[in-house]
N, C-alpha and C positions, 0 to 999 in steps of 0.2 A: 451430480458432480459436486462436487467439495468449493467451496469459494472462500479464499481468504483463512485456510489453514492450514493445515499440517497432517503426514502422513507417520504414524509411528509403526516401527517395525525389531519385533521382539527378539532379541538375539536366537532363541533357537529356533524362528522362523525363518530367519537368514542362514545360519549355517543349514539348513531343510532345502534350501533353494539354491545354496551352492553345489548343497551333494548336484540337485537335478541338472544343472548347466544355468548361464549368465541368461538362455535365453526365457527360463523361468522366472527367472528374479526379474526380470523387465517385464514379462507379461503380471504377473502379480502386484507389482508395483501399480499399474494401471488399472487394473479390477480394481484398487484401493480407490483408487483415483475418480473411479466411475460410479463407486455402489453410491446407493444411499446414505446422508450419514441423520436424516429428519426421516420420520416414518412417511410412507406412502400410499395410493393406492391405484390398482390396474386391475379394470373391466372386475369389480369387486373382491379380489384379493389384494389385505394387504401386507405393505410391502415396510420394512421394517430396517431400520439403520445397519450398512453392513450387507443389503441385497440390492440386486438389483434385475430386471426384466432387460430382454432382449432376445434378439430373433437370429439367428446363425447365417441368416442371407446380407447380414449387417453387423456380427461382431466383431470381424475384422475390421473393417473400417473404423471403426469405435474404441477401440482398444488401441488400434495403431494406425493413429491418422496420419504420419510420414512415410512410414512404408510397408505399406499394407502385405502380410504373405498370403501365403494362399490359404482361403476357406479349410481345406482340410488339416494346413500346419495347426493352424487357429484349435481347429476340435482335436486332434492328437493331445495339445498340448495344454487344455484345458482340462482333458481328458485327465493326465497326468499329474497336475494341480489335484484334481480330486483323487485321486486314487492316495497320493500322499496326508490325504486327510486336510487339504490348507483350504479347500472350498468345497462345496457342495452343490450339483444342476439337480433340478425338477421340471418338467413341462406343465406349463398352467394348458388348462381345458377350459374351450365355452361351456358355459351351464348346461347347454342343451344338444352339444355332443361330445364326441370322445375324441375328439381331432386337438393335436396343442393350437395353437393360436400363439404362444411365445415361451420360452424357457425363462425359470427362476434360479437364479447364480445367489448362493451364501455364500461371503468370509467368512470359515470357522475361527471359534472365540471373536467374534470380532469388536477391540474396541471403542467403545460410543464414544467416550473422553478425549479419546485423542484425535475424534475427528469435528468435535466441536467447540472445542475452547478454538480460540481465534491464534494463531500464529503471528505477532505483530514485531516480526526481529526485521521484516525485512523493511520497515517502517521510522524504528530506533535506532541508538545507537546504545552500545554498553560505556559508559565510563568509572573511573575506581573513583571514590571519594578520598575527602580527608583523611577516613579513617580504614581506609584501605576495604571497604564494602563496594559490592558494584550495584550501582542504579541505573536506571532505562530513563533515559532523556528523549523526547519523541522529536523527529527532524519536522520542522515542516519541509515543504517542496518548492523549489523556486518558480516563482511565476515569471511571464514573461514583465510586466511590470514591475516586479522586485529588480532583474537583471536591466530594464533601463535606468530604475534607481543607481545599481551598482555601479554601473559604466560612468554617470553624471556625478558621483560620490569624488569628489578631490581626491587622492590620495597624498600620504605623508609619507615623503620622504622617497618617494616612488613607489610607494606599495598600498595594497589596500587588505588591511588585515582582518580577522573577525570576521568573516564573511558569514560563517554559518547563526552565530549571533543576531547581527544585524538583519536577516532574513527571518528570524524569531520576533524582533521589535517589528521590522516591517507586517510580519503576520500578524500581530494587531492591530493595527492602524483600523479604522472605521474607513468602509468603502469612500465614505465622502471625501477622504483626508487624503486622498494619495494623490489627489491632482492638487493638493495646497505642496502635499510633500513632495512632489516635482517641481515645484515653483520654486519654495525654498533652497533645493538642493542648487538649482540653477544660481542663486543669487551665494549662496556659501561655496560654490565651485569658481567665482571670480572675487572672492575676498582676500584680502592679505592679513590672512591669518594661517595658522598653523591647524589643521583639519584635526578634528576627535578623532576617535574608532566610530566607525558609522554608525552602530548597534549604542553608541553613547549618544550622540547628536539626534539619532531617532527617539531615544527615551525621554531627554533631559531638553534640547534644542533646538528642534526643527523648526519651531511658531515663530521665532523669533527673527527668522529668516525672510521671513514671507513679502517683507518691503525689499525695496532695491538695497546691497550694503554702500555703507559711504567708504571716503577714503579711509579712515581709522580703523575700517577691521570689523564695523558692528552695522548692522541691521540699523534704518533710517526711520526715526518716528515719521508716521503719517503725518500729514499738514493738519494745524488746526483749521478746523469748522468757521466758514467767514460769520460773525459777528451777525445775531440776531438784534431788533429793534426792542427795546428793552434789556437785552440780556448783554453783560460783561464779562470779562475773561479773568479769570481769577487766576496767579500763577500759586 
């Protein structure tokens, strides 16, 4: 089974599966979905990107795990797939008799490319640049701790903007630093100041948070160190 990419389908492979009916281009679509796309191996045949083994008392179910037809729609229709030239069945043999033991299913032509390069659109986002070119910016994912960050985040003006930003700065933070940056946020969510964009205050701001704020807006220095014997306070 395919994990993590993509199914490519050649246009006059498609028009090929229109002629036969919708319920061909669903089945096919799945045999994609199923073969191999790493070479293999079964009871010492191997099994090569593009194939794949299975047994007819089980490839309905495998093919169409929501709504299974019947066993014989299943070989009609496989059946048919082959005859149009889009796949190929063989029955593999034990070494030591003549009985199958499982059938061997080819995607003809089938390509390796497009079943291993990774697909990562569902991951990205596309945006245009300056210069009107488009780049792949990777999202991160919000964690449940980013969104108690956001919630405790001041917002300006009533609103809290940047959000996909600041869950970018948030995803760097070092595991240690996100219970200082919860402490912090708590102490900049009752200041009387005018709140950043969060993705700024996490870049530029957060440390400075981390004592209780005073009444002026700013972060409180810690108390000096009482006075060692020998030692003097220099301002």
């Amino acid at each position: 089974m395919m994990n993590n990419g993509f199914i490519q389908l050649p246009r006059k492979t498609i028009n090929k599966l229109r002629g036969l009916g919708a319920e061909y281009l669903d089945l096919y679509v799945a045999i994609l979905a199923a073969v191999n796309y790493m070479p293999d191996e079964f009871q010492g045949v191997k099994i090569q990107p593009g194939q794949m083994v299975f047994s007819w008392r089980n490839i309905a179910e495998r093919l169409y795990p929501l709504h299974t037809p019947a066993i014989n729609t299943v070989r009609s229709r496989i059946s048919r797939l082959e005859k149009a030239g889009l796949i190929e069945t063989k029955p593999i043999f034990r070494f030591d008799t003549s009985m199958p033991i499982a059938t061997l299913l080819a995607v003809s032509n089938f390509d390796t490319r497009s079943d291993t390069r990774p697909d990562t659109r569902s991951d990205t986002e596309l945006i245009r640049g300056e210069k009107g070119k488009e780049s792949t910016v990777a999202q991160a994912q919000p964690s449940e701790q980013f969104e108690d960050f956001w919630k405790a985040y001041p917002p300006r003006n009533g609103r809290r903007l940047e959000k996909q930003k600041a869950l970018q700065q948030f995803s760097r933070l070092k595991p240690a630093d996100i219970p200082l940056v919860m402490k912090a946020v708590q102490s900049y969510a009752i200041a009387d100041v005018l709140p950043k964009d969060a993705f700024r205050w996490l870049r530029d701001s957060w440390r400075e948070w981390l004592q209780e704020p005073s009444t002026n807006g700013s972060a409180t220095k810690p108390p000096p160190k009482p006075a060692q014997r020998g030692a003097s306070w220099i301002d």
